[in-house]
N, C-alpha and C positions, 0 to 999 in steps of 0.2 A: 428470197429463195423458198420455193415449196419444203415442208416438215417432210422429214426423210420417212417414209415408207420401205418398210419391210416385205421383199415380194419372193418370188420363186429358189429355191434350193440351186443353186449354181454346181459347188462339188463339197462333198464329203469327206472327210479324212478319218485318219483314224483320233484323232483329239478334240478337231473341230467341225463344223459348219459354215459354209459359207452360203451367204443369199447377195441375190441381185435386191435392188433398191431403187425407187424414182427416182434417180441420183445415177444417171450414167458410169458416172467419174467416181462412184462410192458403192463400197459393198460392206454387207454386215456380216459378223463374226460371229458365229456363237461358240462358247468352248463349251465341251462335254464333260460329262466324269470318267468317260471312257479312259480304261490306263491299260497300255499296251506294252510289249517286249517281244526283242527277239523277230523285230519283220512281223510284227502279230502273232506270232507263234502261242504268247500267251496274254491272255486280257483277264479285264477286271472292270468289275463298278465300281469306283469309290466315291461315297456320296459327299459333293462339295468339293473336290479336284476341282470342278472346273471353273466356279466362280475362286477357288484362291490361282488358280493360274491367268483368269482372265485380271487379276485385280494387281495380280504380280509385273504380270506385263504390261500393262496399262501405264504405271507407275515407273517401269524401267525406263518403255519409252519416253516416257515424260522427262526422266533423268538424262536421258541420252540427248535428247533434242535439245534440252536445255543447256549443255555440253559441247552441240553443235555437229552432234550427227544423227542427221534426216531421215527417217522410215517413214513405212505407208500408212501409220496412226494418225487417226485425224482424231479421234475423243474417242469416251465410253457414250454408250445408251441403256438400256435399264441390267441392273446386273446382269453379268456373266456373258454380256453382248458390247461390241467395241464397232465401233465403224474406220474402215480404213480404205485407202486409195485401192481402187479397182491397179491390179497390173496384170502384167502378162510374166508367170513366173517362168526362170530359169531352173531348166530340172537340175540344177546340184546342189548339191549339200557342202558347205563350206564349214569346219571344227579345226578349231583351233585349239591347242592343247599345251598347257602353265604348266602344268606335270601330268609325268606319264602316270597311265591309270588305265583299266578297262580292255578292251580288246588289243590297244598296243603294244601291251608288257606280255599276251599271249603271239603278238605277231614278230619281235622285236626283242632283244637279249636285254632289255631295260626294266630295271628294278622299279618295282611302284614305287611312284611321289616321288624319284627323280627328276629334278629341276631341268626345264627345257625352255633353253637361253637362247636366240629369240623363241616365242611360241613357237610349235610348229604350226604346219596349213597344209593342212590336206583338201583335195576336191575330192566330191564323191558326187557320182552318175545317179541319178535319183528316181528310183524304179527299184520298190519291193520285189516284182517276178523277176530282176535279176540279183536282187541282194545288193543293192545300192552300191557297185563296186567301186575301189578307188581308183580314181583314174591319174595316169601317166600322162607327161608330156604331150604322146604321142598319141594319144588315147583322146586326152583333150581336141586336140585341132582334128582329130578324123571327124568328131562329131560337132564340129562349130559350131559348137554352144555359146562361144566368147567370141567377141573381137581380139586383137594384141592389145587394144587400148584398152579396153572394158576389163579383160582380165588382169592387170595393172591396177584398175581404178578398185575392181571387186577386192583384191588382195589390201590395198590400201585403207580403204574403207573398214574391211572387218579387222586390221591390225588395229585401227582406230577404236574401232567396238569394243575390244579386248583393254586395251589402255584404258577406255572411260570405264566400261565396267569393272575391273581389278580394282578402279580405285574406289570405286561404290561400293562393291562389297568387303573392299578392308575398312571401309568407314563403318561399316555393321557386322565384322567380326566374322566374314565369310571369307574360305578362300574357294577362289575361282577358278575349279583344277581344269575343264575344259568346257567347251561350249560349241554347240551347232546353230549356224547360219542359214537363213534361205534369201535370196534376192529377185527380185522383178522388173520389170522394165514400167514406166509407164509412158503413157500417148505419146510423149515429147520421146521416149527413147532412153528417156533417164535412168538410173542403175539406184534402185530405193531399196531397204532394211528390209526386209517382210516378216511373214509366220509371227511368233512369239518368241518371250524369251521369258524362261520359267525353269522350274527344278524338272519340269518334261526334258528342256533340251540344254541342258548345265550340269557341268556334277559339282556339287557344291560341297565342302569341309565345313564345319564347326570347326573356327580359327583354332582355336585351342585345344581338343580334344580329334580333329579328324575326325567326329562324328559325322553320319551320311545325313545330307540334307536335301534329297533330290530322289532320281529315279532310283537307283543303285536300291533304295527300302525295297522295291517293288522286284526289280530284277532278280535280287538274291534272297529273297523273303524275311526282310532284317524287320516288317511289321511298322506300324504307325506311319505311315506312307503320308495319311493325310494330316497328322500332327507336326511333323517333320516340316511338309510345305507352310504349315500355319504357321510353323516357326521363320519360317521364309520371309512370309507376306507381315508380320510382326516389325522383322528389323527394318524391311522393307517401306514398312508405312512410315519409318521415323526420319525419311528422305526428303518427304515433305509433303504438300496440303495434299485431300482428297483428290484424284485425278479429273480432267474437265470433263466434261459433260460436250455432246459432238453438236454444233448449231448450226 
């Protein structure tokens, strides 16, 4: 197999980069330091965000695969760059939520870090110019996004995500209060892991203290945003060897 080449800018987000590559079947990732909130409403530079979020998720996946549940990482390439399965993504947002926190305790008579037995799972329609709305039932199937079957397997799938990661981060003293999803189809039609999984898209507790380890520094301006992730990719690293390398 031809050495993966790095070619044109594909699409842009607000975290990361994505390029096409002499590799059909493979695109490369680059993450930014870009730190955003609020639908963009407000942003930031923080320098090295993105090599500890590229280095964070690199290492989850590797923990998840290893686990036995499959996303579109295929290895790292030279920091702060990953190469993953080309898909064709599904625009919703799947969060799953251990305890309540954050906009649900303003949407919902529930008291913060009460305990929500099973998670809950919400979908959300995934489009900033309309505010990423949640969607209903009925909301769902107007815009068939899902099959009955895919939406089953999607739901099954990130209940599975939740289960392996709870238990990864109580092996490193993190509790796992919620977390956001993205998923993709690839060529065959398959329903793959996508985006990242990082203190971007997790709220993460300090087991012991409920100190904030994730976006939440940056949302409410509680400071050390990028010490906070270091502390992340720390307990993180103690999961196991350096992440591979994409060949």
């Amino acid at each position: 197999m031809k050495e993966l080449e790095i070619g044109d800018l594909l699409h842009e987000g607000k975290a990361k980069k994505v390029f096409h590559t002499n590799h059909k079947a493979v695109v490369a990732v680059q993450f930014k330091d870009d730190a955003t909130a609020f639908n963009a409403q407000k942003k930031a530079q923080l320098a090295g965000k993105g090599l500890l979020n590229w280095e964070i998720s690199a290492r989850l996946f590797e923990a998840l695969e290893n686990r036995g549940v499959a996303s579109h990482y295929l290895g790292c390439l030279e920091p702060g760059w990953m190469a993953v399965q080309a898909l064709k993504i599904v625009p919703l947002e799947v969060v799953l939520r251990n305890l309540a926190a954050g906009s649900l305790c303003k949407q919902l008579p529930i008291a913060p870090g009460s305990s929500l037995q099973p998670a809950l799972l919400d979908l959300f329609y995934k489009d900033d110019a309309l505010g990423d709305p949640l969607l209903t039932e009925a909301r769902l199937k107007l815009l068939a996004l899902l099959e009955p079957a895919e939406r089953v397997q999607l739901e099954a799938i990130s209940r599975d995500v939740n289960r392996v990661l709870q238990q990864i981060f109580v092996e490193i003293n993190i509790t796992l209060v919620d977390f956001k999803l993205e998923f993709g189809r690839c060529d065959a039609g398959k329903l793959l892991l996508a985006d990242e999984i990082s203190p971007d898209t997790c709220r993460l507790w300090n087991q012991s203290d409920q100190r904030v380890l994730d976006k939440d520094r940056f949302r409410k301006d509680l400071g050390g945003v990028v010490e906070a992730y270091g502390e992340v990719l720390k307990r993180v690293q103690g999961l196991g060897p350096t992440p591979r390398q994409y060949r």
